[in-house]
PyMOL Python script that loads the backbone (N, CA, C, O; Angstrom):
from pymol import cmd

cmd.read_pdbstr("""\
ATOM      1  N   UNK A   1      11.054  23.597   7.494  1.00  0.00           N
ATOM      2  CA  UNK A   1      10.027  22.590   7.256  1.00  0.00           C
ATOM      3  C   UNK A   1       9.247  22.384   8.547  1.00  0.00           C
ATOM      4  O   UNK A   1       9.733  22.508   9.671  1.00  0.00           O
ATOM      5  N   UNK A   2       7.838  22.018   8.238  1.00  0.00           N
ATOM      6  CA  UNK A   2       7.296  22.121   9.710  1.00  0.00           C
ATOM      7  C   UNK A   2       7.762  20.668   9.943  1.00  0.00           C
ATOM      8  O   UNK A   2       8.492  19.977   9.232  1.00  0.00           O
ATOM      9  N   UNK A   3       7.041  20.316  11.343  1.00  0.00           N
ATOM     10  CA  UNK A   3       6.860  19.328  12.096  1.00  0.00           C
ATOM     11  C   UNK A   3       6.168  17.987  11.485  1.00  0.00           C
ATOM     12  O   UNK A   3       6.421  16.788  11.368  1.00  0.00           O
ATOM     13  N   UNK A   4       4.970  19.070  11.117  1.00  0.00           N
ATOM     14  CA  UNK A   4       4.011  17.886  10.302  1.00  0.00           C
ATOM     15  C   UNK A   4       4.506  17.098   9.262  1.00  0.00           C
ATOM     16  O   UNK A   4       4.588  15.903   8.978  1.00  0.00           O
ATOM     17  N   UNK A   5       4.819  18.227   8.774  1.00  0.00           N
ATOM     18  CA  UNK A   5       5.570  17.368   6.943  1.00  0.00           C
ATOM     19  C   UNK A   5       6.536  16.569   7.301  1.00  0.00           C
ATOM     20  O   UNK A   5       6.748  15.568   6.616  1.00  0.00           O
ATOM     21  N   UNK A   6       7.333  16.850   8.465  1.00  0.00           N
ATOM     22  CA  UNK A   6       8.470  15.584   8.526  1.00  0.00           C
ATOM     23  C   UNK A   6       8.406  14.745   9.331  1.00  0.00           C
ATOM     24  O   UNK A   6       9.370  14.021   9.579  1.00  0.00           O
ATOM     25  N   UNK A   7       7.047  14.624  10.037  1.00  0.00           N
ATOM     26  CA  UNK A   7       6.351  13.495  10.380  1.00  0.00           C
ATOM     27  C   UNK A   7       5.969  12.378   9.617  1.00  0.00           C
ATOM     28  O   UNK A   7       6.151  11.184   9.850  1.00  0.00           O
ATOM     29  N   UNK A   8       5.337  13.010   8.545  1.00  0.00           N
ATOM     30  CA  UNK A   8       4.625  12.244   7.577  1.00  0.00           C
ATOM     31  C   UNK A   8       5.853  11.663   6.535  1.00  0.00           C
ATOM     32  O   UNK A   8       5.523  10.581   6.049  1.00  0.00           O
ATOM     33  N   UNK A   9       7.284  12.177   6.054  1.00  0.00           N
ATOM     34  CA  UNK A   9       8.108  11.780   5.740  1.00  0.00           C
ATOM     35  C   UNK A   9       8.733  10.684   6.259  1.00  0.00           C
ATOM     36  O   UNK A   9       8.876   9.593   5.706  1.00  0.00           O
ATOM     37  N   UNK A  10       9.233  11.139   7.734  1.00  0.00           N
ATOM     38  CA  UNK A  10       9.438   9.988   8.317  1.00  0.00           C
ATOM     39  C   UNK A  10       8.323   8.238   8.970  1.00  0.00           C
ATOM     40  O   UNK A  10       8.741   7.153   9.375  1.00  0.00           O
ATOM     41  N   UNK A  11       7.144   8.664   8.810  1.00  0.00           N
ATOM     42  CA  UNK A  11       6.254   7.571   8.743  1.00  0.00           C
ATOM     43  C   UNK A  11       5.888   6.995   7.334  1.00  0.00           C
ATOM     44  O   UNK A  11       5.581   5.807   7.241  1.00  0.00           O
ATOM     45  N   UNK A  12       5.909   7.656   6.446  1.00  0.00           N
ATOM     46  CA  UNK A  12       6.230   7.043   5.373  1.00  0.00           C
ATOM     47  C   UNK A  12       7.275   6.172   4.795  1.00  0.00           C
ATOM     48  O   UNK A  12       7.220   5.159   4.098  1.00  0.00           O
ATOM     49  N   UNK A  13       8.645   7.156   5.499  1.00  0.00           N
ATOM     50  CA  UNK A  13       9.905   5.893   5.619  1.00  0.00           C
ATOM     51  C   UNK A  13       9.893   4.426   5.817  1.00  0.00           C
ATOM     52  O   UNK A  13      10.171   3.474   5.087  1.00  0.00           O
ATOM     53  N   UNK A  14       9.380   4.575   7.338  1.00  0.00           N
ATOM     54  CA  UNK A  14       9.163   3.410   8.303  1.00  0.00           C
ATOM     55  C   UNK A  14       8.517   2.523   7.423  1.00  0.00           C
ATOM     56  O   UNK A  14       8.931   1.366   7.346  1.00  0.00           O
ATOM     57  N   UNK A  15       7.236   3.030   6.521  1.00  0.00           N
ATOM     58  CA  UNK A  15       6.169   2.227   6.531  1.00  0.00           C
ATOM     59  C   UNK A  15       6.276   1.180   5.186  1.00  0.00           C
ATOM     60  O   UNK A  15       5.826   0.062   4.931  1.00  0.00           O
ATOM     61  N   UNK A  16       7.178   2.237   4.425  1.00  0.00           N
ATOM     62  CA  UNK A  16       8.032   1.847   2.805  1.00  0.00           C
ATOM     63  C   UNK A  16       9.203   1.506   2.859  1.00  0.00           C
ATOM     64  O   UNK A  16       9.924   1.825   1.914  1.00  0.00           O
ATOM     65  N   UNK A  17       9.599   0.973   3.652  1.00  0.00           N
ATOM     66  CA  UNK A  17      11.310   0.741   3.389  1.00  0.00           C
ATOM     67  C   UNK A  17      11.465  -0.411   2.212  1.00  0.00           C
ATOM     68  O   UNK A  17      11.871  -0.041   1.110  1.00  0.00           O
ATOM     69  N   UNK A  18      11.319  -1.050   2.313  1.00  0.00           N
ATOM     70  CA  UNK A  18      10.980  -2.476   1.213  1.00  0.00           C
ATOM     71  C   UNK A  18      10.788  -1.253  -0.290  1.00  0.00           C
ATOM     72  O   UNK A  18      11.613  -1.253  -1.204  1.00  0.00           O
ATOM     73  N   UNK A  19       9.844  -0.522  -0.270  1.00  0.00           N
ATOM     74  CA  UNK A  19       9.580  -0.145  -1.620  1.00  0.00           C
ATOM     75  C   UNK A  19      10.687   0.985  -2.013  1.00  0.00           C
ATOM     76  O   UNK A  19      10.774   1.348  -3.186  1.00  0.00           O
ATOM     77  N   UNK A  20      11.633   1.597  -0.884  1.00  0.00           N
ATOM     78  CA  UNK A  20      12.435   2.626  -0.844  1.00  0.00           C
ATOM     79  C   UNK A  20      13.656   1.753  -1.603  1.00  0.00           C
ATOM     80  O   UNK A  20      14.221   2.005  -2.667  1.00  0.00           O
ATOM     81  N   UNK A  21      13.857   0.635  -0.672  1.00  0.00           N
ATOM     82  CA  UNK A  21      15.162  -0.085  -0.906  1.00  0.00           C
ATOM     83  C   UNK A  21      14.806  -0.308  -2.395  1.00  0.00           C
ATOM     84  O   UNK A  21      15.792  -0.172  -3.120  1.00  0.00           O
ATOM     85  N   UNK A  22      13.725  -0.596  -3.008  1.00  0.00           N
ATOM     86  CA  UNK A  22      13.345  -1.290  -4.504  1.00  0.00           C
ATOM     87  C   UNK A  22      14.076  -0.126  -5.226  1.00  0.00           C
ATOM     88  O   UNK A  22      15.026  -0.286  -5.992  1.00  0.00           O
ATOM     89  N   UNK A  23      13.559   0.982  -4.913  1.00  0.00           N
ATOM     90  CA  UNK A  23      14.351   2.353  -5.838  1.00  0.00           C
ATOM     91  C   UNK A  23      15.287   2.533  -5.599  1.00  0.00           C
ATOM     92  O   UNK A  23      15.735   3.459  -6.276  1.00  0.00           O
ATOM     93  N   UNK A  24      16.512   1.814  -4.386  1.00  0.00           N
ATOM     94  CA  UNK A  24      17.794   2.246  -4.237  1.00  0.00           C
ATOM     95  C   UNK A  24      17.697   3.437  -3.535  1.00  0.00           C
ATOM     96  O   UNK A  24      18.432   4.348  -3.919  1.00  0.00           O
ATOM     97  N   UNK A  25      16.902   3.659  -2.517  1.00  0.00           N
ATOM     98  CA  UNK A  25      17.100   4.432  -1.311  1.00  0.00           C
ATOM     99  C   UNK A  25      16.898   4.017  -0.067  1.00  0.00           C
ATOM    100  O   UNK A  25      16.122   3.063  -0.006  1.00  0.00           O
ATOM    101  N   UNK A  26      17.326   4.400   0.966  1.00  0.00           N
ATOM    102  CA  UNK A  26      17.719   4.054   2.476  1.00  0.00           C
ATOM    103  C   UNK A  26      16.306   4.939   3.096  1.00  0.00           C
ATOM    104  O   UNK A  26      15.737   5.833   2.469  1.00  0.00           O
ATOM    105  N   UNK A  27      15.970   4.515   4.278  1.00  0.00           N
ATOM    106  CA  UNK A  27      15.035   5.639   4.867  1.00  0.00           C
ATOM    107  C   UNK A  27      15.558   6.704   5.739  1.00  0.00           C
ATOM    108  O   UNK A  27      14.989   7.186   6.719  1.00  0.00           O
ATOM    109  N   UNK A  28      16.340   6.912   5.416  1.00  0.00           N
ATOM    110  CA  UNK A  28      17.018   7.848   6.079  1.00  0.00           C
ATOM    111  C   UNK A  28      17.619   9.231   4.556  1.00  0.00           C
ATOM    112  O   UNK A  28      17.737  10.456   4.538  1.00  0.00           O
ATOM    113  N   UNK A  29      17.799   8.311   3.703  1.00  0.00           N
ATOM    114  CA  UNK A  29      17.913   9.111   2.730  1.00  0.00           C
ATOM    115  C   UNK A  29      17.126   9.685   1.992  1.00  0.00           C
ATOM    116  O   UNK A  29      17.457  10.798   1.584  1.00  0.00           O
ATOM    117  N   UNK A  30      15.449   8.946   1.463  1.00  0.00           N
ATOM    118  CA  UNK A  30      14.576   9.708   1.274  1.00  0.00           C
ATOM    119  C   UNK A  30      13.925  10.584   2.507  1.00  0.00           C
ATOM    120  O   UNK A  30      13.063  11.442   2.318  1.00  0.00           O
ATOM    121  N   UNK A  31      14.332  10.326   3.486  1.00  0.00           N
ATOM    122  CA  UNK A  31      13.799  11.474   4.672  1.00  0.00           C
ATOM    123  C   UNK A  31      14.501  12.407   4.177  1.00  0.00           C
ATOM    124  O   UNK A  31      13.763  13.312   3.787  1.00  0.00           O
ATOM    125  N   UNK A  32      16.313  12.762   3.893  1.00  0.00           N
ATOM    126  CA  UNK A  32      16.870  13.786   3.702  1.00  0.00           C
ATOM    127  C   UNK A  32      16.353  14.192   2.648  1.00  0.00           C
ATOM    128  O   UNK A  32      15.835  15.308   2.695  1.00  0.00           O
ATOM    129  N   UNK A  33      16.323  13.544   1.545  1.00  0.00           N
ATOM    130  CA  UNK A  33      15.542  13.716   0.350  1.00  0.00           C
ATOM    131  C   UNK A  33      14.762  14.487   0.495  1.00  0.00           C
ATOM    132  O   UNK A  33      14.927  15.642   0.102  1.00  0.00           O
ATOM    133  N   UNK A  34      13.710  14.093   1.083  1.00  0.00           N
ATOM    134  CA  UNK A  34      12.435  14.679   0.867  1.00  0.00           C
ATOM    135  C   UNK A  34      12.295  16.259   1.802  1.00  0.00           C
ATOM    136  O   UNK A  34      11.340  17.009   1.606  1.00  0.00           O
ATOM    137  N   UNK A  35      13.170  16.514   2.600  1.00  0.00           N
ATOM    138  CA  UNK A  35      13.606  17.406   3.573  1.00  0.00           C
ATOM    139  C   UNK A  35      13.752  18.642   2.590  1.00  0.00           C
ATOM    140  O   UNK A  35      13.095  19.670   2.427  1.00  0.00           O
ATOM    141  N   UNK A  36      15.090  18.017   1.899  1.00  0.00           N
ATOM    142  CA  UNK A  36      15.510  19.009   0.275  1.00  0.00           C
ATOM    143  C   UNK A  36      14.341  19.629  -0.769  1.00  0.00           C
ATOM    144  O   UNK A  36      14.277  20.783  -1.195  1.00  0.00           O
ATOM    145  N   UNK A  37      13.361  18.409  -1.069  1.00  0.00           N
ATOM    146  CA  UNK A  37      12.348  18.439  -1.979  1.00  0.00           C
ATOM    147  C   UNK A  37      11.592  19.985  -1.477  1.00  0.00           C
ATOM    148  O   UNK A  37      11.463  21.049  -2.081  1.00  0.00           O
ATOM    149  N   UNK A  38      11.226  19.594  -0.251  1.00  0.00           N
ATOM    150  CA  UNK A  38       9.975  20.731   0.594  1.00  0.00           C
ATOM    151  C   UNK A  38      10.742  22.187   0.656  1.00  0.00           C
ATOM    152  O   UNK A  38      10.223  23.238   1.030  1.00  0.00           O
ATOM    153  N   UNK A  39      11.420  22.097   0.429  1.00  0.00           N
ATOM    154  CA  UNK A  39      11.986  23.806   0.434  1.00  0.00           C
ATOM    155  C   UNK A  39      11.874  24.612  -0.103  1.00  0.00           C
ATOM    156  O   UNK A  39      12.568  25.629  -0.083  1.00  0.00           O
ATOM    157  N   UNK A  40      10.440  24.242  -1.098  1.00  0.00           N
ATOM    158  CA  UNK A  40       9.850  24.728  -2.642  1.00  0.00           C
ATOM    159  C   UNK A  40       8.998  24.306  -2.052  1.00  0.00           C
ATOM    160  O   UNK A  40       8.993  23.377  -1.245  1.00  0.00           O
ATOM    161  N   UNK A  41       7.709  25.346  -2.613  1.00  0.00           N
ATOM    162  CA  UNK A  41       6.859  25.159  -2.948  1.00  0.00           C
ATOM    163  C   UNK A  41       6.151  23.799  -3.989  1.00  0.00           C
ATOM    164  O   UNK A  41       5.097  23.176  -3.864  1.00  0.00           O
ATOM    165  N   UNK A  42       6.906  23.735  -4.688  1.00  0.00           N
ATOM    166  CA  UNK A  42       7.034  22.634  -5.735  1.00  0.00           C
ATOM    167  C   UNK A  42       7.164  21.686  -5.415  1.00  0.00           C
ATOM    168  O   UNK A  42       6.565  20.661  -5.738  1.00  0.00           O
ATOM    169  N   UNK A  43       8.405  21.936  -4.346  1.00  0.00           N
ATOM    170  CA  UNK A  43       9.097  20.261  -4.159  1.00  0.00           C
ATOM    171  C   UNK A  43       7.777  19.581  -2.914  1.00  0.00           C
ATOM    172  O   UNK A  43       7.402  18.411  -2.840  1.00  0.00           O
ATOM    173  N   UNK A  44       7.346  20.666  -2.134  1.00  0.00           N
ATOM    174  CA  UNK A  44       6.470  19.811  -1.077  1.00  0.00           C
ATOM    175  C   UNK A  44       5.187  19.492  -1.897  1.00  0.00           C
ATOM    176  O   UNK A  44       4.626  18.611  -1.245  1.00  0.00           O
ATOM    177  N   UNK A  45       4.321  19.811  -3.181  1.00  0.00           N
ATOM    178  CA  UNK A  45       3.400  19.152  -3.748  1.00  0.00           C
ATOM    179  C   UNK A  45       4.291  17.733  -4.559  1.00  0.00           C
ATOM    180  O   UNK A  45       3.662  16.725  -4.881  1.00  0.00           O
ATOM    181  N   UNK A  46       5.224  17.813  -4.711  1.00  0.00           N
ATOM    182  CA  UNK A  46       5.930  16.700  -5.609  1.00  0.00           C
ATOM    183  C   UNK A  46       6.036  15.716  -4.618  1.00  0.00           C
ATOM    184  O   UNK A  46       5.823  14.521  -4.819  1.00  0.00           O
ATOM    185  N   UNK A  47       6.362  16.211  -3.555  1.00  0.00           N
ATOM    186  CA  UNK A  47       6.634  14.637  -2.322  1.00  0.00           C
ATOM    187  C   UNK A  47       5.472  14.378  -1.837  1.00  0.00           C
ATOM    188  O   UNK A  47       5.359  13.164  -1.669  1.00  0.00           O
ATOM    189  N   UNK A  48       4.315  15.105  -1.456  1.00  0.00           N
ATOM    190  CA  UNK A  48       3.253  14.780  -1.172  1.00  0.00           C
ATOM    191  C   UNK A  48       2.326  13.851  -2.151  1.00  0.00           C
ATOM    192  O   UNK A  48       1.588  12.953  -1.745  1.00  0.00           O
ATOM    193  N   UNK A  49       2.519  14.266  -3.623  1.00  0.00           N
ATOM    194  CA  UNK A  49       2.192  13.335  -4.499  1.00  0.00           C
ATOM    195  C   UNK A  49       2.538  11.880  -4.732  1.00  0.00           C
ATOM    196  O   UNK A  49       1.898  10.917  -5.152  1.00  0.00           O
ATOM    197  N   UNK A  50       3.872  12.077  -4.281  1.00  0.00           N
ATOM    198  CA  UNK A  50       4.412  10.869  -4.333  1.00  0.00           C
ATOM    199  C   UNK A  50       4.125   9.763  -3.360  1.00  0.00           C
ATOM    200  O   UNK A  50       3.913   8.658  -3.858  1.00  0.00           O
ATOM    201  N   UNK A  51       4.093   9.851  -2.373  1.00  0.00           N
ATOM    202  CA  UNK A  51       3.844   9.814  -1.048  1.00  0.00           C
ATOM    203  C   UNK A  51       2.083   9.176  -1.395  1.00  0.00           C
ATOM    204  O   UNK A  51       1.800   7.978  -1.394  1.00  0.00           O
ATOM    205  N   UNK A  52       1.143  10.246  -1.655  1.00  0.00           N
ATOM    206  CA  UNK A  52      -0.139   9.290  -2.197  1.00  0.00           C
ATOM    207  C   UNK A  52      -0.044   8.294  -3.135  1.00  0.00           C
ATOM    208  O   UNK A  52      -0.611   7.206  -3.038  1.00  0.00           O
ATOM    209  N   UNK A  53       0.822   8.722  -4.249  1.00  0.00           N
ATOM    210  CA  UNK A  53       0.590   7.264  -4.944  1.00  0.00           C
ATOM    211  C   UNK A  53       0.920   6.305  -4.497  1.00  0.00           C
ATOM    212  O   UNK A  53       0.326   5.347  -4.991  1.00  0.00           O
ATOM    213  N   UNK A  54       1.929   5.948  -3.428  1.00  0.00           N
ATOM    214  CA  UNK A  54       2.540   4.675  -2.934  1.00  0.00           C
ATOM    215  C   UNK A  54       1.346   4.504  -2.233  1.00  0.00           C
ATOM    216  O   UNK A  54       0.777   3.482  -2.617  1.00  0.00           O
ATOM    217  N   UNK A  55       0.618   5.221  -1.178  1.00  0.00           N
ATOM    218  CA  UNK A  55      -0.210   4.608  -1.089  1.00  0.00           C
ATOM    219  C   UNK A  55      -1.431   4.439  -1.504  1.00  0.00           C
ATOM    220  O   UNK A  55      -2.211   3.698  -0.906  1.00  0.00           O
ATOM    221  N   UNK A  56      -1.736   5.077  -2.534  1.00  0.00           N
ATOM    222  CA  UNK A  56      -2.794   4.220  -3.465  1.00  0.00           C
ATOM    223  C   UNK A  56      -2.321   3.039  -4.127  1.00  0.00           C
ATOM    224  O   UNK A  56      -3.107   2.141  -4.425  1.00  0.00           O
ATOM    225  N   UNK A  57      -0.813   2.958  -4.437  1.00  0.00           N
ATOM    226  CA  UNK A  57      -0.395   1.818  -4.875  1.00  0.00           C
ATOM    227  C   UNK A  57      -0.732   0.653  -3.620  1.00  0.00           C
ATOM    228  O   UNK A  57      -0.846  -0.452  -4.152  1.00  0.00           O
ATOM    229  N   UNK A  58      -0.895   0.590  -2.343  1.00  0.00           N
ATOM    230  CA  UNK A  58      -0.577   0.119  -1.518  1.00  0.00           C
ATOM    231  C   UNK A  58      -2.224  -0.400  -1.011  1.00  0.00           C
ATOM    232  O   UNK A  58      -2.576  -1.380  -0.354  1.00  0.00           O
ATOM    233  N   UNK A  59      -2.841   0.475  -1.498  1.00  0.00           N
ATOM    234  CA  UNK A  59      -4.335   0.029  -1.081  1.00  0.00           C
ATOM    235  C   UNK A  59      -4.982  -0.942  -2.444  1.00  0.00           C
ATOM    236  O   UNK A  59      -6.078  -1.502  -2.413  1.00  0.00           O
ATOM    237  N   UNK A  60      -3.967  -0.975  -3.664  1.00  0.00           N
ATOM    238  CA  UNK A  60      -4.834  -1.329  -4.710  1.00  0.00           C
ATOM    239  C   UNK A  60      -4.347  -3.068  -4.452  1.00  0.00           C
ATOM    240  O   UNK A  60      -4.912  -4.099  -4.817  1.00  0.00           O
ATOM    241  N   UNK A  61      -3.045  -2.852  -3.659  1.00  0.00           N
ATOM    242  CA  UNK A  61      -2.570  -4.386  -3.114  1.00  0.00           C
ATOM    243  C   UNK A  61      -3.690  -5.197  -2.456  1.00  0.00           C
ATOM    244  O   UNK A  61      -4.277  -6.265  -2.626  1.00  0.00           O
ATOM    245  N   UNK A  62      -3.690  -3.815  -1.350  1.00  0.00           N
ATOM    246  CA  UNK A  62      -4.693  -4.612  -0.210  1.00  0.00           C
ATOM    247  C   UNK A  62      -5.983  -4.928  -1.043  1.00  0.00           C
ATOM    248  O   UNK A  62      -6.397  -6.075  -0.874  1.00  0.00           O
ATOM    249  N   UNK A  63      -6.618  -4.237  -1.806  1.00  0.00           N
ATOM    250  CA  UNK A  63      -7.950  -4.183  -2.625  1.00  0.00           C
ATOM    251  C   UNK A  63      -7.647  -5.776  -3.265  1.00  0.00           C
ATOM    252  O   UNK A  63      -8.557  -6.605  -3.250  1.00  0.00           O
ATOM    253  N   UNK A  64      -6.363  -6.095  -3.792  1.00  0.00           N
ATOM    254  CA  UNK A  64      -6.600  -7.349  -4.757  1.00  0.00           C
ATOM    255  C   UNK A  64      -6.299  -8.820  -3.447  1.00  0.00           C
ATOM    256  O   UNK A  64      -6.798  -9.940  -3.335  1.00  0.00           O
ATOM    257  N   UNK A  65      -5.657  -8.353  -2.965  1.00  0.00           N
ATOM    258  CA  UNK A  65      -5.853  -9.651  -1.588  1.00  0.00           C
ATOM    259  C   UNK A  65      -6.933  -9.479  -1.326  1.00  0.00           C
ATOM    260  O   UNK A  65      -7.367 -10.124  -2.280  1.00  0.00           O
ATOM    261  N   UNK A  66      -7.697  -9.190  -0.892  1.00  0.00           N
ATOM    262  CA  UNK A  66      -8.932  -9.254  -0.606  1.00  0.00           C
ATOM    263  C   UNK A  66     -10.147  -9.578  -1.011  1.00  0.00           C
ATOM    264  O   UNK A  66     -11.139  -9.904  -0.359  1.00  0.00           O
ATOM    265  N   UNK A  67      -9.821  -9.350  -3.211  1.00  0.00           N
ATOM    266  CA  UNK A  67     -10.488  -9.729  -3.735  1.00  0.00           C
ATOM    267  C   UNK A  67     -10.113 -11.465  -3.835  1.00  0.00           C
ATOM    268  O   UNK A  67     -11.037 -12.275  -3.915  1.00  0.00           O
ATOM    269  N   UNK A  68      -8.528 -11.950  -3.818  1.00  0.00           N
ATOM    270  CA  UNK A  68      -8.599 -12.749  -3.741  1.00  0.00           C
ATOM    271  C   UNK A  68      -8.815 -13.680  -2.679  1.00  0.00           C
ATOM    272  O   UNK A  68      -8.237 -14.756  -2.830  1.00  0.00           O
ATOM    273  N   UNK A  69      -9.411 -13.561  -1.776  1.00  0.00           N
ATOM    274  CA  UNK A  69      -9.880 -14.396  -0.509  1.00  0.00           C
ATOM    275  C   UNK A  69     -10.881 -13.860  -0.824  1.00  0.00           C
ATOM    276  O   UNK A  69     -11.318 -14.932  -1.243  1.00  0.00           O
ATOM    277  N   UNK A  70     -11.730 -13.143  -1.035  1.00  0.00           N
ATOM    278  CA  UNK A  70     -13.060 -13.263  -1.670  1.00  0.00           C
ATOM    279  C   UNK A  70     -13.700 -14.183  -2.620  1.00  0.00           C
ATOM    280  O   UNK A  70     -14.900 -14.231  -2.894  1.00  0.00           O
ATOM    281  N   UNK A  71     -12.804 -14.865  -3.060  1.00  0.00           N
ATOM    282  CA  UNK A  71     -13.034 -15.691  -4.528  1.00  0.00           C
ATOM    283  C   UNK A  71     -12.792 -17.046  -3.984  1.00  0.00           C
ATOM    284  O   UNK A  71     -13.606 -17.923  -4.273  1.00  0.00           O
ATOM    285  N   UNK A  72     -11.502 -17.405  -3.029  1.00  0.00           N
ATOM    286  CA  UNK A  72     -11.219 -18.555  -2.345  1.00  0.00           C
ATOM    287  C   UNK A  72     -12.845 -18.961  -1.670  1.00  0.00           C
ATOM    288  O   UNK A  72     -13.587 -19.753  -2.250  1.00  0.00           O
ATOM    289  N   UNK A  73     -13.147 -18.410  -0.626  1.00  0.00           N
ATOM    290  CA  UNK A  73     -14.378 -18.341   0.240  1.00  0.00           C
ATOM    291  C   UNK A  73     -15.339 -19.020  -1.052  1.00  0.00           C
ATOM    292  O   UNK A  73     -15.693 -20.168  -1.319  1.00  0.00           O
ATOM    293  N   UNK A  74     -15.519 -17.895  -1.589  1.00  0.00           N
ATOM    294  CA  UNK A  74     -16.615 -17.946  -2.757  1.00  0.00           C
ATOM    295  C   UNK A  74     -16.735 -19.621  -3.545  1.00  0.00           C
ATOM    296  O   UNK A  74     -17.739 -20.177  -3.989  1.00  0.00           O
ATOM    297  N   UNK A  75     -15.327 -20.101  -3.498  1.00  0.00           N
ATOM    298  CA  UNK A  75     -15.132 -21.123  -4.202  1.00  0.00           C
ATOM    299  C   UNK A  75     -15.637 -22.457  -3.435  1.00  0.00           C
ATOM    300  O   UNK A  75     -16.214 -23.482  -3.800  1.00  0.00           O
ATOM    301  N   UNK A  76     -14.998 -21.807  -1.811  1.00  0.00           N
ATOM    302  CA  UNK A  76     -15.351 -22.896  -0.785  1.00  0.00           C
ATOM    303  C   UNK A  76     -16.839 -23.324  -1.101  1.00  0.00           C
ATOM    304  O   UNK A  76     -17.297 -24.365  -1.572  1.00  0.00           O
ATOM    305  N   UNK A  77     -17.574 -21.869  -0.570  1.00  0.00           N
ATOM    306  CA  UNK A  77     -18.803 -22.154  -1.065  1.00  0.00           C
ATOM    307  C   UNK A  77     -19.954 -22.953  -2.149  1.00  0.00           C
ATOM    308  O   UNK A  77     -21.025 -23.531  -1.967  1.00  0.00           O
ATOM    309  N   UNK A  78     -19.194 -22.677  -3.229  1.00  0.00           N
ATOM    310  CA  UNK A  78     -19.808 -23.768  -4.298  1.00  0.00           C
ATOM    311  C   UNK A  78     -19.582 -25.331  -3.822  1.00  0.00           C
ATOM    312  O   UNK A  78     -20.436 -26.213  -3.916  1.00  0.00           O
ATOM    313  N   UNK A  79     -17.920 -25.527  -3.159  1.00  0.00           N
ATOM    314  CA  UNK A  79     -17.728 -26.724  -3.244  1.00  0.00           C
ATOM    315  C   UNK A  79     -19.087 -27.479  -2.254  1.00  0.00           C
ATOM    316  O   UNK A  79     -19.962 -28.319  -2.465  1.00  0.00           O
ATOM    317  N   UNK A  80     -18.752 -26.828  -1.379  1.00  0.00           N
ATOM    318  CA  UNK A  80     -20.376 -27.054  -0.201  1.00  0.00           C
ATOM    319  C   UNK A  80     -21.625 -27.121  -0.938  1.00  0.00           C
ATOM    320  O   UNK A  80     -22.172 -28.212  -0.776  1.00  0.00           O
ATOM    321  N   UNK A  81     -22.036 -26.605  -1.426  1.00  0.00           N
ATOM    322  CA  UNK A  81     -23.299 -26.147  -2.412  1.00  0.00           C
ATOM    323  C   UNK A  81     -23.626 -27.100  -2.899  1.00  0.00           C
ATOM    324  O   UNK A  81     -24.710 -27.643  -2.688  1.00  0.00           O
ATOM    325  N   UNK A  82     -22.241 -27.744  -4.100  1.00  0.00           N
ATOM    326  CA  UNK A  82     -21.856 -29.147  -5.112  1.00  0.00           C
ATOM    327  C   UNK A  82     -21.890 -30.172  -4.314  1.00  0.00           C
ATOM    328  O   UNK A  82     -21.776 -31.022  -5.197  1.00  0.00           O
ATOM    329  N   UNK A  83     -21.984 -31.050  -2.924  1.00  0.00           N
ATOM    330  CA  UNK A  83     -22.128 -31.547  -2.429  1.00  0.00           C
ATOM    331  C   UNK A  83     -23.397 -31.312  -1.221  1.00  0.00           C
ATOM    332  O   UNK A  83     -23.666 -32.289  -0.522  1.00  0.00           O
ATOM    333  N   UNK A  84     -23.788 -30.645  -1.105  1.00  0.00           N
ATOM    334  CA  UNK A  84     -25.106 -30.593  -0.587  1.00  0.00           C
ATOM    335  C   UNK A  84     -26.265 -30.713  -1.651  1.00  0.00           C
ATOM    336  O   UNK A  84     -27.455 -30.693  -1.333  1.00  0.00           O
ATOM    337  N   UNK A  85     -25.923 -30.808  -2.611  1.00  0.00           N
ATOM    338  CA  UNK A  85     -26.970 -31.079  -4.076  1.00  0.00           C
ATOM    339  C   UNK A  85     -26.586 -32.387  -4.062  1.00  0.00           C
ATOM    340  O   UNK A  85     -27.526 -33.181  -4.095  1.00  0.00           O
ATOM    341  N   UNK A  86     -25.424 -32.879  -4.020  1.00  0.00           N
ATOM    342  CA  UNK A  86     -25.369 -34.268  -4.044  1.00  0.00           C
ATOM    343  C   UNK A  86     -25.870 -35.264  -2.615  1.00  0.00           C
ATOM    344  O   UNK A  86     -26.320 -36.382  -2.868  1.00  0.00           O
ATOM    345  N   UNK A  87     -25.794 -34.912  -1.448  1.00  0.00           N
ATOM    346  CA  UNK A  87     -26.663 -35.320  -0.231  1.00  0.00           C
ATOM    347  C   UNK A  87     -27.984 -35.471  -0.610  1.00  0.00           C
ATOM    348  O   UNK A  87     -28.552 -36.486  -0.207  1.00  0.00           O
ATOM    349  N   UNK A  88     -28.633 -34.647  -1.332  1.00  0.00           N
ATOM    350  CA  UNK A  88     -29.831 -33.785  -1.340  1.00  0.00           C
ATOM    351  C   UNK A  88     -30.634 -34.750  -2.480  1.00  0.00           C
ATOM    352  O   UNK A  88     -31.846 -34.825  -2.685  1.00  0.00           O
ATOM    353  N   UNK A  89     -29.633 -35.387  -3.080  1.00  0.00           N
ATOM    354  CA  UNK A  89     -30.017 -35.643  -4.828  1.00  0.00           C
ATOM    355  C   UNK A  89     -29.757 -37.324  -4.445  1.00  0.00           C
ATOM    356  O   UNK A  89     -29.586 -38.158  -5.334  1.00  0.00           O
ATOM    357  N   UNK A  90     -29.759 -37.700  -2.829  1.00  0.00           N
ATOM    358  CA  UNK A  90     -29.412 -39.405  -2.577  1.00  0.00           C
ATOM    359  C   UNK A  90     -30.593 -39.892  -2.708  1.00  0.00           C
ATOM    360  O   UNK A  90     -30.776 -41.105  -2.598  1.00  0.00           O
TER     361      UNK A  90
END
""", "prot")
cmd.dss("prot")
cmd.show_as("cartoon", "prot")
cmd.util.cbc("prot")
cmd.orient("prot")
């Protein structure tokens, strides 16, 4: 296995442990895991896949925090708005 690929295994570890532990793995064990996987042709598109979806799973998180403090703000805003019509309307 090169260097690269078990770079990216092991920073993926680090970065998922919380979501590793959710599936009942250690980061040390999907590192071995995934060590096993790459020894195929197969197995290194299967971990690499996997590997993106967590983090597309992981950006669709960040995408909805964001939408929601987008909406907080947004809300602030009206409240300001709703009372500057009422200053406005003395």
């Amino acid at each position: 296995m090169d260097d690269k690929l078990e770079k990216i295994f092991i920073n993926f570890a680090d970065s998922h442990e919380e979501t590793l532990n959710e599936m009942g793995m250690s980061k040390e064990s999907f590192i071995e895991q995934a060590k096993q996987w790459s020894k195929t042709e197969e197995g290194k598109l299967e971990i690499q896949k996997f590997i993106l979806q967590q983090e597309i799973a992981d950006l669709e998180k960040q995408i909805s925090e964001l939408n929601n403090t987008i909406n907080r703000k947004q809300e602030s805003i009206d409240d300001i708005n709703e009372e500057l019509s009422k200053i406005g309307g003395e």
